[in-house]
Structures are given as structure tokens and as C-alpha cells.
N, C-alpha and C positions, 0 to 999 in steps of 0.2 A: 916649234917646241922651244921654250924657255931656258936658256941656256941657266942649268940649276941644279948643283950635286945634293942626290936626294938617299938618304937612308932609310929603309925601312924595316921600322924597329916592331918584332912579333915577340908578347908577351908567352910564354909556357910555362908547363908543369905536367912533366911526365909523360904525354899526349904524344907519341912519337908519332902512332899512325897515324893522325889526324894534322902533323906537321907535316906529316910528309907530302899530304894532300895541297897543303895552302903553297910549301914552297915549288911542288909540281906545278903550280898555276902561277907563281910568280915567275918561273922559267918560264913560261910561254906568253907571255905577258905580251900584246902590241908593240909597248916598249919598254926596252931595255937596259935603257940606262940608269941604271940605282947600283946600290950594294945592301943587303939582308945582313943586321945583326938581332943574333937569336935572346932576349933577355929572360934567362931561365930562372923562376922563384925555389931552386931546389939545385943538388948536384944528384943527375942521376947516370950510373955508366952506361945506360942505354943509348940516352940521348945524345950521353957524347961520344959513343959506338956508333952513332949512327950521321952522324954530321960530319965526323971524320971520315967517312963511306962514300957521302952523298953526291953524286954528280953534277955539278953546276954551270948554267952559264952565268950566272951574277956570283959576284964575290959573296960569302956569307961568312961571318964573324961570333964567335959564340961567346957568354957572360953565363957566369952563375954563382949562384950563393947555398950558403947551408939553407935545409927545409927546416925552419924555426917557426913552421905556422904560414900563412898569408902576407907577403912582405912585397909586396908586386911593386907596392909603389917605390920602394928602396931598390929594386931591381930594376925598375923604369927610371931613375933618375941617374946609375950606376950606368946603363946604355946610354942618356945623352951623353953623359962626360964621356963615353968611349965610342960616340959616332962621329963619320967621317963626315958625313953630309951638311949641307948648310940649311937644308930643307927635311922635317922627317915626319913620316910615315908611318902611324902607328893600327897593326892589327893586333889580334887575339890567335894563340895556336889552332884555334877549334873554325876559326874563319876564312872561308875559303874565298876569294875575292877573284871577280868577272874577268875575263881577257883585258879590255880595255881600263882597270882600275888606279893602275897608277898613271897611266898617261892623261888622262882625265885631274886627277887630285893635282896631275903639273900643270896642264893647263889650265886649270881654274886657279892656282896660286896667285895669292896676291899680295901687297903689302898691308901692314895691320889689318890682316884677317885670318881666322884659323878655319880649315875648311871640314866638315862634317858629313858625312854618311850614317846610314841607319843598315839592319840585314836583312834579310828576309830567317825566321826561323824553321828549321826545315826538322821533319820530326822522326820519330822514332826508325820507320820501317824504310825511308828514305834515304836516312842520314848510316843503316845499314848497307843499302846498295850502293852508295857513293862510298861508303867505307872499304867493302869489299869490290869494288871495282866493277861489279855489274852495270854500274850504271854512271855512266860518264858526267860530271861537272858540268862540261863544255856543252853537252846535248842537252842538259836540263836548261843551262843559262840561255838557248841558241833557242827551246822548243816551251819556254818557261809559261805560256797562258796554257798549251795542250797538257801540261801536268798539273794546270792551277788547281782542277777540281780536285784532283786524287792527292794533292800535299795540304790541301784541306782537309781531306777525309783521315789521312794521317795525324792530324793534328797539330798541323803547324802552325805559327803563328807570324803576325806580322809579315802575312805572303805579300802583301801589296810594295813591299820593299825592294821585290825581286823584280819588278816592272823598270826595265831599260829603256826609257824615255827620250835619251840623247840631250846634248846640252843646248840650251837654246829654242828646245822647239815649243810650240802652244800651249802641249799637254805639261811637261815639264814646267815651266814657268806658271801657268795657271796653279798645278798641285802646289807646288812648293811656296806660293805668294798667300795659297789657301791656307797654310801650314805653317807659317811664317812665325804667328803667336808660341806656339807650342813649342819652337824649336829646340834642342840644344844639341853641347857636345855630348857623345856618344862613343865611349875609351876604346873599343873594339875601330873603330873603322873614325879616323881623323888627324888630318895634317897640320901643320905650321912651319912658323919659318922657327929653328933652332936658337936665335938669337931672344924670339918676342917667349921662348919658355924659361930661356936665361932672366929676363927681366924679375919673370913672378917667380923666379926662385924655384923653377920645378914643380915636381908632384909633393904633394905635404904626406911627409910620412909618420903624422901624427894619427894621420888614418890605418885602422891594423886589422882591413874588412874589407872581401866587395861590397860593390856600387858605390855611387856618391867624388869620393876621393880621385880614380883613376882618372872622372869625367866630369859632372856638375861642379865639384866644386875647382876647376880649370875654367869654367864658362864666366862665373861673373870676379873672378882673379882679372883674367884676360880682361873683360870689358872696361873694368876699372882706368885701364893703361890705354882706352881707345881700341883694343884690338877687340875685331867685334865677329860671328858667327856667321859662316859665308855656306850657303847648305848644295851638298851634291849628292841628293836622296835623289831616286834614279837614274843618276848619273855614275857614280863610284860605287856600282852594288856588289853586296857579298850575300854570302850562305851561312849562318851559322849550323854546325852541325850537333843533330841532338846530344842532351846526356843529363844526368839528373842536375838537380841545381838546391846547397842546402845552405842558404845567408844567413840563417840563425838570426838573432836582432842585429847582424850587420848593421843593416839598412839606417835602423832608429837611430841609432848609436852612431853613426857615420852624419845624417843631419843633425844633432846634437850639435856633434863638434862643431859643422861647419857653421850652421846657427849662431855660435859661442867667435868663432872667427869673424864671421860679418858682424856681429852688434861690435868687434874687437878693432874692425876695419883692418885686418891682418891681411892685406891685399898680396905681398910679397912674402911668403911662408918663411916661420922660424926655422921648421927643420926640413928641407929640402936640396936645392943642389949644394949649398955650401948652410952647413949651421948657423946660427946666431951668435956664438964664440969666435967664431970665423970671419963671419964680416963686417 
């Protein structure tokens, strides 16, 4: 293992029970060497009822702001300045991630490179029994083709994500070299080294909307600098667990911007770790 202090940084919002589940699986983790800091887009006394509570064997660290709306990325840029790691680690609260996930994202680390994961989507009456504790995380990731059909019939999507292929092996490198066009980052499940996010200045929090901002537009910031997309699709898998999903023109409105940044060639973000008055 790569001798390499790693943080890993889970975005939230109000979602306790569903935190609870990702950092149950970060404890049990292969390995163990990181610290968890929790970056909350809201103050709510639950969650920090409940992380005051929580029993750990990794350190965890908690962040949060006024709920002013959708501000993830100002709450994501608020965690790097405040992690400890030289390497970090970023999940979603609602993302439950495999035994093996961070050991894996450390040993693929590399220099200029950022490393990426996809989820598998797991749906309603599923993402129930893993809720309620009927049905074990660990036995689904361990028995995951014997449940393929019936998390289809639930309606999940992007099941083929949940395929643990190991690194290195035929199947794995075949898929992923097949995949290789398509690829990108993906905000929910993806690493870097702390210093190459310092470069592009962070997350641009000109963005005030999911999608786009948290992850695409990281991908060709990063490239700009050389640091280029290294993929650990069945290699670092998670669970997203269901729940409604409403982006409103997020979406448009988030490529707009970025759109308006590249013809700008605005590589290194005005308002991100450190302002434009700033530096």
C-alpha cells in the first residue's frame, strides 16, 4: 500500500439514515487508513446529534453552512481547506461504497491523474431493505449477479456498475478500454491528489445547481493542467440509494455556464478556493 494520508470527503444534506449506512461501510472497510470529513450543505441538529453519538474506528470531522438553497460546491471547497489528507476521496451521503473501495482508489493513485468511479443505481423497494436493515449491503455486493434480475425488476438502473471485476483482470480492462470514449468524472465516487484541486482553484461556485459543476466541469479544468481521467468503474463500486431526484433547468443552466467558461478558457476558477480579489 502506498504510503499516502487520504481524506475522505462525503457531501450531505439531512440524510442521516442514509449516512449512517455509508459510514457503517467505511468502518468496515479492507482498509483503514483515512480520516472522514462530513461536508454538510445545511446546519441541521440531527446530524450533528448524531455524529457526536457515532462510534468510530476512523477519525471523522464535521463542516457545515446555513441551508441558503443548493451550495454543495461552496461546501466542498470549505472541506478541502479543512482536510487533513494529501490525497481525497470524495462520496455522496446517499452512496454506499463496496468493502474494498478505498483501498482500491489508493492503489490506483497516481501522479496527474484523477481517479473515477460510476454506481450501480439501486431502486425503490431495495434501497428500502437496505434502509431498514433487512437486507445487508455486504450480502448484496458479495451475491450481486443472484440479485441482478430482481434490482432490475425494481427498477434500477445502471446495474452493470455493481459488477466487481478486480483490477487488472481481462474482463475489467476489456470493459473499461471499451468505455474509454465516453468516460468522465463522476462527483459522487472520485479521487485526486489535494494539491492538483489546488491548482484549478477548486470547485467553481459560480455553479448554484446539481450536476455539471460538482464533476464535468472538474474533468476538462483538470485536463487543461495535464492531469488526465484514470477510470476504476468495477473496480471502486458503490450503491447509490434510491429517492426522488428534481434538477429543475439545473442541468441547462449549469452547461450554459460552463459553455461561457471554456469559449472564456477560464481553466483556473474565479470564485473557487481562494477568490479573484484574493489572488
Amino acid at each position: 500500500m502506498k504510503a499516502m494520508n487520504i481524506t475522505v470527503i462525503i457531501s450531505v444534506y439531512k440524510d442521516v439514515e442514509a449516512l449512517r449506512l455509508v459510514l457503517d461501510s467505511l468502518n468496515t472497510q479492507s482498509y483503514l487508513d483515512f480520516d472522514v470529513l462530513i461536508s454538510e450543505d445545511c446546519q441541521s441538529d440531527e446530524m450533528k446529534t448524531f455524529l457526536e453519538s457515532y462510534q468510530s474506528k476512523v477519525s471523522i470531522s464535521h463542516i457545515s453552512q446555513k441551508d441558503e438553497g443548493w451550495k454543495k460546491n461552496i461546501a466542498l471547497n470549505n472541506a478541502i481547506r479543512s482536510s487533513t489528507g494529501d490525497y481525497l476521496l470524495f462520496l455522496d451521503g446517499d452512496i454506499v461504497p463496496y468493502k474494498n473501495f478505498v483501498e482500491n482508489h489508493s492503489l490506483l493513485a497516481e501522479e496527474n491523474r484523477f481517479l473515477s468511479g460510476r454506481r450501480a443505481e439501486i431502486g425503490p423497494f431495495f434501497t428500502t431493505l437496505i434502509r431498514k436493515r433487512y437486507l445487508s449491503y455486504r450480502l448484496l455486493e458479495k451475491l450481486y449477479l443472484s440479485f441482478y434480475l430482481f434490482l432490475a425488476i425494481d427498477r434500477g438502473k445502471h446495474l452493470e456498475e455493481g459488477l466487481y471485476l478486480g483490477i487488472g483482470t481481462y474482463l475489467e480492462k476489456k470493459l473499461n478500454a471499451k468505455k474509454k470514449k465516453k468516460m468522465m468524472l463522476v462527483g459522487c465516487n472520485f479521487s485526486c491528489w489535494k494539491k492538483d484541486l489546488e491548482l484549478i482553484n477548486g470547485f467553481d461556485e459560480d455553479y448554484r445547481g446539481p450536476s455539471v459543476g460538482e464533476d464535468v466541469d472538474l474533468s476538462w479544468r483538470f485536463n487543461h493542467f495535464g492531469i488526465t481521467y484514470k477510470s476504476v468503474r468495477y473496480i471502486a463500486n458503490t450503491f447509490h440509494l434510491y429517492h426522488g431526484r428534481s434538477w429543475g433547468n439545473a442541468w441547462e443552466e449549469n452547461h450554459k455556464i460552463m459553455k461561457q467558461k471554456k469559449e472564456a478558457k477560464t481553466f483556473k476558477c474565479k470564485n473557487g478556493l481562494v477568490k479573484e480579489n484574493e489572488q
